[in-house]
C-alpha positions as CSV (number, residue, x, y, z in Angstrom):
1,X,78.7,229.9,103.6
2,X,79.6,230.5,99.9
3,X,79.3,226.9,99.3
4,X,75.9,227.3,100.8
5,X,75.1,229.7,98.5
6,X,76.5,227.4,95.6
7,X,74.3,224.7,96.2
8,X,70.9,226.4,96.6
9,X,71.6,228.1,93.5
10,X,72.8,224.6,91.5
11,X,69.3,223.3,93.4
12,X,67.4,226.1,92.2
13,X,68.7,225.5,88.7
14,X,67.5,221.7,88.9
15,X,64.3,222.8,89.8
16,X,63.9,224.7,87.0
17,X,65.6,222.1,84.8
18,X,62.5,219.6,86.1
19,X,59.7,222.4,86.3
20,X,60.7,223.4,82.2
21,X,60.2,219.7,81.5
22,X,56.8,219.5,82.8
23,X,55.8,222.3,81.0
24,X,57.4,221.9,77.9
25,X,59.7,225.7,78.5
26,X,62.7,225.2,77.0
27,X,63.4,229.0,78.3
28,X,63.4,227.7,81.8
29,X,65.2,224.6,81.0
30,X,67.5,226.5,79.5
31,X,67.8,229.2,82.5
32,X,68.1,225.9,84.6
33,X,71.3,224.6,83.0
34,X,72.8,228.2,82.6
35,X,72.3,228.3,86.9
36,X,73.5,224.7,87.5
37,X,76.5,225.5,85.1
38,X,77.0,229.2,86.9
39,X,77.4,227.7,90.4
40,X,79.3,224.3,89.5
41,X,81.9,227.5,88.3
42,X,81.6,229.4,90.6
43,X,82.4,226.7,93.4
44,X,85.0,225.1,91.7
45,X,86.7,228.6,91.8
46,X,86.2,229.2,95.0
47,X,88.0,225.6,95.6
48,X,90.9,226.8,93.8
49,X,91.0,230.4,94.9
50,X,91.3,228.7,98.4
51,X,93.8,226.5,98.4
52,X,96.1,228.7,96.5
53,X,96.1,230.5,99.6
């Protein structure tokens, strides 16, 4: 489920990467990579939190 939640934020992110293009708003390109960033993180530590277990 977390993983879930990962991946519609990293989409999210991509759409906001795409959307910023279009309209020339580096702000929401840049909010775009900061959320495709956040949840590439946050998965990967969620990988290792879990099989350290």
């Amino acid at each position: 489920m977390t993983y879930l939640l990962a991946l519609l934020v990293a989409a999210l992110g991509v759409a906001g990467v795409v959307l910023g293009e279009a309209d020339d708003s580096p702000g929401l390109q840049f909010l775009g990579v900061v959320l495709v960033v956040g949840a590439v993180v946050f998965a990967v530590r969620l990988a290792r939190r879990g099989r350290s277990r």
